[in-house]
ROMARRO-12303 format. One record per residue (C-alpha): residue number from 0; x, y, z. Coordinates in Angstrom, 2 decimals, decimal comma, padded with zeros to 5 digits. Example, Ala and Ser with C-alpha at 12.3 -4.5 7.8 and 13.67 -1.06 7.14 Angstrom:
+-----+---------+---------+---------+
|   n |       u |       v |       w |
+-----+---------+---------+---------+
|   0 |  012,30 | -004,50 |  007,80 |
|   1 |  013,67 | -001,06 |  007,14 |
+-----+---------+---------+---------+
***
This chain:
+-----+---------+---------+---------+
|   n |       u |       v |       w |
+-----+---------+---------+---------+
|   0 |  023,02 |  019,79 |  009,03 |
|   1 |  022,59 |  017,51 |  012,19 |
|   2 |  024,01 |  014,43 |  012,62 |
|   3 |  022,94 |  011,38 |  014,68 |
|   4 |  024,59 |  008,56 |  015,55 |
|   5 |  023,62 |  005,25 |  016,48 |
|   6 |  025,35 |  002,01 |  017,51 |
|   7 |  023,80 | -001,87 |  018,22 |
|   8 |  025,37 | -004,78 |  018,83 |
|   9 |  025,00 | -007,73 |  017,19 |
|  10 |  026,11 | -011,48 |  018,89 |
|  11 |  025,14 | -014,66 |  017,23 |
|  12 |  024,38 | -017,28 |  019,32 |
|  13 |  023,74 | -019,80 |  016,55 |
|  14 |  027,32 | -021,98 |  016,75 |
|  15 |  025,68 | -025,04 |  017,50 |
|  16 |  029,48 | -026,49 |  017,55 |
|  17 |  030,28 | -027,36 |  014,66 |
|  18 |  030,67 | -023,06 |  013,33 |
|  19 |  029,45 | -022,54 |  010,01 |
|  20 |  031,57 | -025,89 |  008,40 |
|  21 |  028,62 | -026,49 |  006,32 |
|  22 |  024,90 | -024,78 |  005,49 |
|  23 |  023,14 | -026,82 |  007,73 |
|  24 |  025,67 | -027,17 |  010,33 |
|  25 |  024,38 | -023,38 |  012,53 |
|  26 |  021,58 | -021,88 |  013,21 |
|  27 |  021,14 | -018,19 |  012,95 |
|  28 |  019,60 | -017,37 |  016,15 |
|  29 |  021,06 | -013,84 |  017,26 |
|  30 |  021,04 | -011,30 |  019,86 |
|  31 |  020,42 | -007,74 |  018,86 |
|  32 |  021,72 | -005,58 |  021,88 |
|  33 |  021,71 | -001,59 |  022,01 |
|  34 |  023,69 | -000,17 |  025,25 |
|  35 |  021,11 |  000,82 |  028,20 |
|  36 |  018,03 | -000,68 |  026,93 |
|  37 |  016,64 | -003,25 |  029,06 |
|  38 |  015,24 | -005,79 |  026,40 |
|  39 |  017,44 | -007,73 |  024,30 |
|  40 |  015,71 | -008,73 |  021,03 |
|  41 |  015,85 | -012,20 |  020,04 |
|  42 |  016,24 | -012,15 |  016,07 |
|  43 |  017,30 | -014,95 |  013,76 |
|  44 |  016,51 | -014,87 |  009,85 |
|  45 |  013,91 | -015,74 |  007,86 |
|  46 |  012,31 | -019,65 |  008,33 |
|  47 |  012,86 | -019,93 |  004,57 |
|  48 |  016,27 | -019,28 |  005,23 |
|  49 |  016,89 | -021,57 |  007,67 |
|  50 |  015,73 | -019,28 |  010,49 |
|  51 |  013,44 | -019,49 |  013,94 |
|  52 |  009,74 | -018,42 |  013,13 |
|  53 |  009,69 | -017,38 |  017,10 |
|  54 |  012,24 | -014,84 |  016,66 |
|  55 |  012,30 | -011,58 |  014,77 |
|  56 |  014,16 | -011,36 |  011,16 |
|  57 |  015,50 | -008,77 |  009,54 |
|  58 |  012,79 | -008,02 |  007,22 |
|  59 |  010,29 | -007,73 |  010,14 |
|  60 |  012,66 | -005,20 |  012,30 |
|  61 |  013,16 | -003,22 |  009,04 |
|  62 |  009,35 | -003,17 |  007,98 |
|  63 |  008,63 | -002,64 |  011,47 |
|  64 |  011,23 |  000,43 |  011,20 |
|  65 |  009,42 |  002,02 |  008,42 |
|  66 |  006,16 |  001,49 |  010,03 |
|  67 |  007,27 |  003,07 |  013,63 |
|  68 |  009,32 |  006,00 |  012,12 |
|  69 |  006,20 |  006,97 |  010,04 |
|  70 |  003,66 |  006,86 |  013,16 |
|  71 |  006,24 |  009,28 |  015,19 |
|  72 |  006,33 |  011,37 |  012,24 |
|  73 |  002,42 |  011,34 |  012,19 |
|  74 |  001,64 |  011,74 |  015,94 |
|  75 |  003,96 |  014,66 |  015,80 |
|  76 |  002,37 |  016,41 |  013,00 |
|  77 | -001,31 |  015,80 |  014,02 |
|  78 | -000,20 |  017,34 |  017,32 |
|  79 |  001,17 |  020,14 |  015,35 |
|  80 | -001,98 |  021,54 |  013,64 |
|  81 | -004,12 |  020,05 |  017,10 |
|  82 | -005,31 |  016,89 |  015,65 |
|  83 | -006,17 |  014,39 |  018,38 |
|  84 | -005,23 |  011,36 |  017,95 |
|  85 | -006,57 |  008,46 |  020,30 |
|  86 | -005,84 |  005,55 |  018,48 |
|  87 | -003,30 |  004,31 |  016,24 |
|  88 | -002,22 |  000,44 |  014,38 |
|  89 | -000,61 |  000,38 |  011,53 |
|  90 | -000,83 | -003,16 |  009,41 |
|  91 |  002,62 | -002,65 |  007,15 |
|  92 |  003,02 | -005,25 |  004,57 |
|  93 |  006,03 | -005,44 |  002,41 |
|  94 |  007,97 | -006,98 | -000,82 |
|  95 |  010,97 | -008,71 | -000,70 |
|  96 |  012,06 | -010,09 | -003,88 |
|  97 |  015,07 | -012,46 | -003,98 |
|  98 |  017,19 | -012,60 | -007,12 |
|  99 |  018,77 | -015,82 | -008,88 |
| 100 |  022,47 | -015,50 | -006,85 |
| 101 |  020,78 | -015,31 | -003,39 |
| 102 |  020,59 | -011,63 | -002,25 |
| 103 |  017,64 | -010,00 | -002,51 |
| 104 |  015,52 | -006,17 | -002,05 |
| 105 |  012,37 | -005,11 | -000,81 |
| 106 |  010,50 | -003,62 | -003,98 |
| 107 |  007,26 | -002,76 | -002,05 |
| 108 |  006,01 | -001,53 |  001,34 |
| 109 |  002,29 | -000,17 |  001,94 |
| 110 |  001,82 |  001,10 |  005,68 |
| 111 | -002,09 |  000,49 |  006,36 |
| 112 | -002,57 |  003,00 |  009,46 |
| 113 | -005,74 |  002,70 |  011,41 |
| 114 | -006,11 |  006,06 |  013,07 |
| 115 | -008,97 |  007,33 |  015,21 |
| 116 | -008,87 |  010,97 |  016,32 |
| 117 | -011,68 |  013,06 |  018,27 |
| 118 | -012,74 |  015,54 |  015,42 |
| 119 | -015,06 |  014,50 |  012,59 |
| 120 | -013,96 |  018,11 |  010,76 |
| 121 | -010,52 |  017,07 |  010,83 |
| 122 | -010,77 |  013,89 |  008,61 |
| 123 | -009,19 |  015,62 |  005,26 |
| 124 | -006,45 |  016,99 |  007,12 |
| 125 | -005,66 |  013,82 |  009,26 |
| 126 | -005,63 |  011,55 |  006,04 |
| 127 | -003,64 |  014,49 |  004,09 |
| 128 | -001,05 |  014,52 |  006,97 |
| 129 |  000,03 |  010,42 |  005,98 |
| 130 |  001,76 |  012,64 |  003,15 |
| 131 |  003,55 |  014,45 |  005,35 |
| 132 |  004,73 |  012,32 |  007,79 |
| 133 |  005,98 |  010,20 |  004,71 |
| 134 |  008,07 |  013,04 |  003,61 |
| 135 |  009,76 |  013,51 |  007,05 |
| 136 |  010,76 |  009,87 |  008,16 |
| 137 |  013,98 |  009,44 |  008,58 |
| 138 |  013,73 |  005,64 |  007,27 |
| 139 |  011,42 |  006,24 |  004,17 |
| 140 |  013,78 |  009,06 |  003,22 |
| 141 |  016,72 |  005,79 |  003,33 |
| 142 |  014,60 |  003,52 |  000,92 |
| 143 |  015,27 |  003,64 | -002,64 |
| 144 |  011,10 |  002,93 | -003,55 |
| 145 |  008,22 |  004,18 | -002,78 |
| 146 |  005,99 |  003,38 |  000,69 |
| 147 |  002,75 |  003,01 | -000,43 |
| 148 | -000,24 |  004,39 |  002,02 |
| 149 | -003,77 |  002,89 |  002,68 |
| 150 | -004,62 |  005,04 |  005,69 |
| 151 | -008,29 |  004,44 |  007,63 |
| 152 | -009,39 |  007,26 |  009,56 |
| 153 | -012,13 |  007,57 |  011,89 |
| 154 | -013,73 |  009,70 |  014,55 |
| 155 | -014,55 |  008,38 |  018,21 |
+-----+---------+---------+---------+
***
């Protein structure tokens, strides 16, 4: 077994001066920051919890995370049994469902790739692969449900 470790830092820059003396009183605009990586990303939560629609929240970054981790897997493995790929989107959709005292899960995610590759006899294999690369990710393997798959493939 291989470990990895990773580290990001997290600032809020929401303390709008009064601190967090009452709900309304911050906002929850925050800076996520990872050590030689040239873009900070500008994240705040959810608008229906009190959050900046302009900024990422965490339910986009981790949808986003399951989405990104299960293209790499993807790529990889096409490349592996010499599947070109030429084009890929994904359109990920998710779940969350919020419970009675506040906190909340996702329940559901379906990743909707859009892949094009070069080789019409490859089609089974490409959409078979989705499988694969669902099995691998590092992020799907963290979940505790199911990531639904809706994968469109096509030839150029």
């Amino acid at each position: 077994m291989k470990n990895h470790k990773y580290q990001v830092q997290i600032e809020w820059t929401g303390n709008e001066g009064f601190g967090t003396k009452s709900y309304n009183s911050y906002n929850r605009n925050h800076e996520i920051i990872v050590s030689e990586k040239y873009d900070t990303i500008k994240a705040s939560s959810d608008p229906s919890f009190m959050g900046e629609s302009t900024r990422y929240n965490p339910e986009e970054l981790f949808l986003s995370s399951l989405s990104s981790c299960h293209m790499l897997w993807y790529l990889h493995l096409c490349s592996a049994h010499k599947i070109i790929v030429v084009e890929y989107t994904d359109e990920a959709s998710g779940i969350m469902t919020e419970t009675d005292n506040g906190s909340g899960k996702f329940v559901e995610v379906t990743l909707a790739p859009n892949v094009t590759i070069t080789d019409a006899n490859q089609l089974i294999k490409a959409k078979e692969l989705h499988k694969k690369a669902n099995e691998m990710c590092f992020i799907a393997n963290s979940c505790n449900f199911a990531i639904k798959h809706e994968p469109n493939i096509r030839t150029v």
